[in-house]
C-alpha positions as CSV (number, residue, x, y, z in Angstrom):
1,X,60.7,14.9,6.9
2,X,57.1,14.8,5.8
3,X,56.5,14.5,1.9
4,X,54.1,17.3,0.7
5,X,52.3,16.5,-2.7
6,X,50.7,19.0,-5.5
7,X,51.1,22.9,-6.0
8,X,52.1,25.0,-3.7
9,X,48.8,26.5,-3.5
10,X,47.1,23.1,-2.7
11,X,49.8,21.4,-1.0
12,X,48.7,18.5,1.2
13,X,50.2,16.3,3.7
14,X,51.2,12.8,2.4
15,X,51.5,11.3,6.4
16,X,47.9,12.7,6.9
17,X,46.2,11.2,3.6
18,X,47.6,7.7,4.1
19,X,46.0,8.2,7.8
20,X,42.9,8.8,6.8
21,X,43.0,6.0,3.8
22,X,43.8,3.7,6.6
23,X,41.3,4.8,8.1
24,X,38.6,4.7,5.4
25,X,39.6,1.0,4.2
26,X,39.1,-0.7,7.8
27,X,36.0,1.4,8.5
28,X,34.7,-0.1,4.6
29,X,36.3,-3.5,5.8
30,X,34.1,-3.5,8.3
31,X,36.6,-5.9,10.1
32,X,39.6,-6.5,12.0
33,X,43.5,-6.3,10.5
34,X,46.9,-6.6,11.4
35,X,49.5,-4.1,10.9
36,X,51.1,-6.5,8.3
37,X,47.4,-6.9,6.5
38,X,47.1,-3.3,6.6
39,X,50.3,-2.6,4.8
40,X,49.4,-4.9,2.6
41,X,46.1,-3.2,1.4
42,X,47.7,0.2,1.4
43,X,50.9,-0.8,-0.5
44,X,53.4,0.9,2.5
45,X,56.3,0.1,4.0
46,X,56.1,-1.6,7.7
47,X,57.9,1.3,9.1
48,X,55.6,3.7,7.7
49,X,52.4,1.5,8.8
50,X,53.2,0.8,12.2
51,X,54.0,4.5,12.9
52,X,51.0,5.5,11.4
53,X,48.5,2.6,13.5
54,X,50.8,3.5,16.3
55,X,49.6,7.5,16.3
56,X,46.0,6.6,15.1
57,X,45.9,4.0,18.2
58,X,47.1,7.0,20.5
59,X,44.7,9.4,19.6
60,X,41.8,6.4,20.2
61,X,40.9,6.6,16.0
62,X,42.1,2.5,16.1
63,X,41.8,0.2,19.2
64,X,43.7,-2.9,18.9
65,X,42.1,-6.3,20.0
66,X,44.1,-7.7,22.7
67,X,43.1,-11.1,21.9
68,X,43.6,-11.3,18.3
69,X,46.4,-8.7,18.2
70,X,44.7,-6.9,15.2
71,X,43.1,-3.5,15.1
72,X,39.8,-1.9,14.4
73,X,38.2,1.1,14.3
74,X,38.4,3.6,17.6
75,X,35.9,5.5,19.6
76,X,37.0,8.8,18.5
77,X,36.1,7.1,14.9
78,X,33.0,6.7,15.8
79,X,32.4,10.3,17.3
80,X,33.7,11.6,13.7
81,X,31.1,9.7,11.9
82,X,28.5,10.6,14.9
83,X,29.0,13.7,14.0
84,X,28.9,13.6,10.7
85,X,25.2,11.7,10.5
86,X,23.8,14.1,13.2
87,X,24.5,17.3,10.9
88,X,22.4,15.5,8.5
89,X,19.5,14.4,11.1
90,X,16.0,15.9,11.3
91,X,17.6,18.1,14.6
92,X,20.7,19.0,12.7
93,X,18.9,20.1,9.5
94,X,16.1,22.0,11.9
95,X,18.5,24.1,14.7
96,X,19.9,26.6,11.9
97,X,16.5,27.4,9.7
98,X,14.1,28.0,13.1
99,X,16.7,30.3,14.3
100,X,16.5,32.1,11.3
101,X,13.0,32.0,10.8
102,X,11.9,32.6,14.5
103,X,14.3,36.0,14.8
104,X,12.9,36.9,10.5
105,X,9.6,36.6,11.7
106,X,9.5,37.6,15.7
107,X,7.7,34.4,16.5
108,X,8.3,31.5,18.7
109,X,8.9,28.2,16.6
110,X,9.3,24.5,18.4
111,X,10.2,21.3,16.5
112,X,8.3,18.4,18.0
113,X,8.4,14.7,17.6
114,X,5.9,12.0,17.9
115,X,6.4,9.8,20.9
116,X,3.1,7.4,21.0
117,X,-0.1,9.6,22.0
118,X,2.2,12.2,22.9
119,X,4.2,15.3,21.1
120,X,7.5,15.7,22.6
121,X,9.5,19.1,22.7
122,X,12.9,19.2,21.2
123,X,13.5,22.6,20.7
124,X,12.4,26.2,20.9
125,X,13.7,29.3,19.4
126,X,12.6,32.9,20.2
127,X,12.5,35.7,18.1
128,X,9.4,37.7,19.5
129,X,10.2,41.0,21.0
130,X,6.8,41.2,23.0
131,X,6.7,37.9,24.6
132,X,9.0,35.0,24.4
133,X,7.4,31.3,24.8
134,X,9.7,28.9,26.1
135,X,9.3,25.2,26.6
136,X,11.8,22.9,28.2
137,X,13.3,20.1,26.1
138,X,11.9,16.7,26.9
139,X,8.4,18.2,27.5
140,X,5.0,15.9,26.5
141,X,1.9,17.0,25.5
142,X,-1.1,14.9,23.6
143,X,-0.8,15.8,20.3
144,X,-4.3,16.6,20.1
145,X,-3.5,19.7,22.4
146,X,-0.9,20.6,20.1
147,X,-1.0,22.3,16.2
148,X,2.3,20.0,15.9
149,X,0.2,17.2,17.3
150,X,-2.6,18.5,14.9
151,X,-0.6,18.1,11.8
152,X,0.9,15.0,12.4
153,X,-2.9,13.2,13.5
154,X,-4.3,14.7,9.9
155,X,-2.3,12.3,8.0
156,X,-3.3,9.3,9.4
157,X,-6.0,6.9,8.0
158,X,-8.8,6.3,9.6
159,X,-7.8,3.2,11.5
160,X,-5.0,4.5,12.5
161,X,-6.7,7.3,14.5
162,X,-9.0,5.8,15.6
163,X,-6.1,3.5,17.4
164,X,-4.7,6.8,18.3
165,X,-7.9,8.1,20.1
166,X,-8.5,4.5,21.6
167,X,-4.6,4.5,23.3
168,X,-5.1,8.5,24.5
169,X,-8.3,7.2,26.2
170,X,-6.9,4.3,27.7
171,X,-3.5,5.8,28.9
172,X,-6.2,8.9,30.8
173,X,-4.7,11.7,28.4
174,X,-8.4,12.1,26.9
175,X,-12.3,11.2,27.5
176,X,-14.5,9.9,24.5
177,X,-15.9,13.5,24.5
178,X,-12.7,15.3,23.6
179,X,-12.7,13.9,20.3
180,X,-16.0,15.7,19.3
181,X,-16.7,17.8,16.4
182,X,-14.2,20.3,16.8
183,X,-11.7,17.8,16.6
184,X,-12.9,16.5,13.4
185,X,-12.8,20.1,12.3
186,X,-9.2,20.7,13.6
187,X,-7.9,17.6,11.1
188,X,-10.0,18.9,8.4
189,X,-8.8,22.0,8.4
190,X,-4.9,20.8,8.6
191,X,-5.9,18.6,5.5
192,X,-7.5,21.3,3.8
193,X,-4.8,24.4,4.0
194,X,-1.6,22.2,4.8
195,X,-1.1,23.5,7.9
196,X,-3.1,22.9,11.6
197,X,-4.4,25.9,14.0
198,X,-4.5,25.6,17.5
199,X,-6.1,28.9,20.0
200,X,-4.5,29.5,22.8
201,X,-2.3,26.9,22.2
202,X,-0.3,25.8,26.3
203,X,-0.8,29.8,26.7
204,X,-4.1,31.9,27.0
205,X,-3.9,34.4,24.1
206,X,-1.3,32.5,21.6
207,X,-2.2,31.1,18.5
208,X,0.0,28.7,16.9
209,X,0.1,26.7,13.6
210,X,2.1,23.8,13.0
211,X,2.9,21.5,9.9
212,X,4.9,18.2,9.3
213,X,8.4,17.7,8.2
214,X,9.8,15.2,6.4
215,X,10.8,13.5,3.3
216,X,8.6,13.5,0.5
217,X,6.2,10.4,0.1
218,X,6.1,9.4,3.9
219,X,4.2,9.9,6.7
220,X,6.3,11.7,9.3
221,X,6.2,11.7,13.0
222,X,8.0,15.1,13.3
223,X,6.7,18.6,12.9
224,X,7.2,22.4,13.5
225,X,4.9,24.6,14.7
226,X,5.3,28.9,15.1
227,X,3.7,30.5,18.1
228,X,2.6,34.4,18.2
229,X,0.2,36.6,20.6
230,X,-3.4,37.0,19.2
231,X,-2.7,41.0,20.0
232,X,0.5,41.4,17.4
233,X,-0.2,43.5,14.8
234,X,2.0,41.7,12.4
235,X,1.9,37.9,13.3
236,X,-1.6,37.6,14.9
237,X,-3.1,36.5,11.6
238,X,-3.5,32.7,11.9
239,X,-3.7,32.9,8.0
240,X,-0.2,34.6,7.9
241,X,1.6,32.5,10.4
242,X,0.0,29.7,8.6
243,X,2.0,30.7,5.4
244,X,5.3,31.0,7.1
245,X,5.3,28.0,8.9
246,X,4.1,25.8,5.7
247,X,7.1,27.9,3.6
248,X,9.5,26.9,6.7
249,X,8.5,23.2,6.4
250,X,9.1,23.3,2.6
251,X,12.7,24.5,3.1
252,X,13.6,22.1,6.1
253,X,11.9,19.1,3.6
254,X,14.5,20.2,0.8
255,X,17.1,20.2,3.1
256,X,16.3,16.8,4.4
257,X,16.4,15.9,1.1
258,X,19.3,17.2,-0.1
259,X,20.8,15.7,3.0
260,X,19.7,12.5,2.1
261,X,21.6,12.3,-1.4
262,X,24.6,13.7,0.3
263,X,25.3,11.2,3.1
264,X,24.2,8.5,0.9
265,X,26.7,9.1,-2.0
């Protein structure tokens, strides 16, 4: 019968933490064991060890090398940790604060990611009640044509966009003459209040602001932006939507942070 330790309030199972200590030491290992060598490490019996790599190998957790005759860690493992790292990823940190923030706010709000001259759409949330902007995931847009784009392109050095302008050119995204004044004016105006503006930004009659996220010290290749009609009476103050998107990117750069420490300790 199954040994339970501590109070009964915080009883736990004994099978179940010398599972998962097996588990933990190969994964630190970093290597391949037998059952003996595993036994060993763990100070248990044989009988107890080979039941216990016997169930972990049937639920996929261990895989045994059929050459060697030793084990290492499974695919289902792997999935666990997978899963694990993704709640602390940009995307994981991101889902849960738009949401909020799009349905607090009625607006649209997107999280983006640099790919080369391009932004690319990973995710749109909807809170308007007048008119709901969607964008399929996977989309690509030049970031110039974007307040995500915007924001990321305003922390670049010179060189660097100049590089940028020169590849958008090349690839046919862009002529010399769309990186006129107004362009110029765009970055300098992300640089200036923390956040980029775009008019009409994909849609006729939307403006939208976007600002980086990130960890502190870095330049970052990902950004969020909020969307709203020009016509809301709330939201269709670029100056307002600017101050809710630049408060949402504080949070989710927190977050990330605070994320950071967590799945390092």
């Amino acid at each position: 019968m199954e040994k339970l330790t501590g109070s009964k309030e915080t009883r736990t199972s004994q099978v179940l933490a010398n599972g998962l200590r097996l588990l933990s030491t190969i994964a630190k290992a970093n290597g391949e064991f037998s059952v003996r060598e595993i036994g060993r490490m763990l100070d248990l019996s044989p009988t107890v060890t080979h039941r216990l790599v016997a169930t972990l190998q049937e639920h996929h957790y261990l895989e045994k090398n059929l050459e060697t005759g030793k084990y290492v860690i499974g695919l289902e493992s792997f999935r666990v940790g997978k899963s694990y790292s993704d709640a602390f990823s940009l995307e994981g940190v991101a889902k849960p604060v738009l949401y909020a923030a799009a349905h607090e706010n009625s607006v649209n709000c997107f999280l983006g990611r640099r790919k080369g001259t391009s932004i690319v759409y990973l995710h749109d949330f909807s809170g308007a009640k007048r008119s709901s902007i969607r964008i399929a995931s996977g989309t690509e847009v030049p970031l110039d044509a974007t307040s995500m784009g915007i924001a990321i392109l305003a922390q670049l050095d010179p060189k660097s966009l100049e590089d940028y302008q020169s590849r958008a050119i090349a690839e046919g995204l862009r002529d010399q003459k769309d990186f006129d004044a107004k362009f110029e004016q765009s970055l300098e105006f992300a640089r200036t209040h923390g956040y980029a503006m775009v008019r009409s930004e994909i849609f006729p009659g939307v403006n939208a602001v976007g600002a980086t996220v990130g960890l502190p010290g870095r330049l970052h290749d990902s950004a969020i932006s909020f969307s709203a009609q020009t016509s809301s009476p709330d939201l269709g103050s670029i100056e307002l939507l600017g101050a809710k998107v630049i408060e949402t990117s504080a949070i989710l750069s927190q977050q990330l942070q605070a994320a950071k420490r967590i799945s390092s300790a």
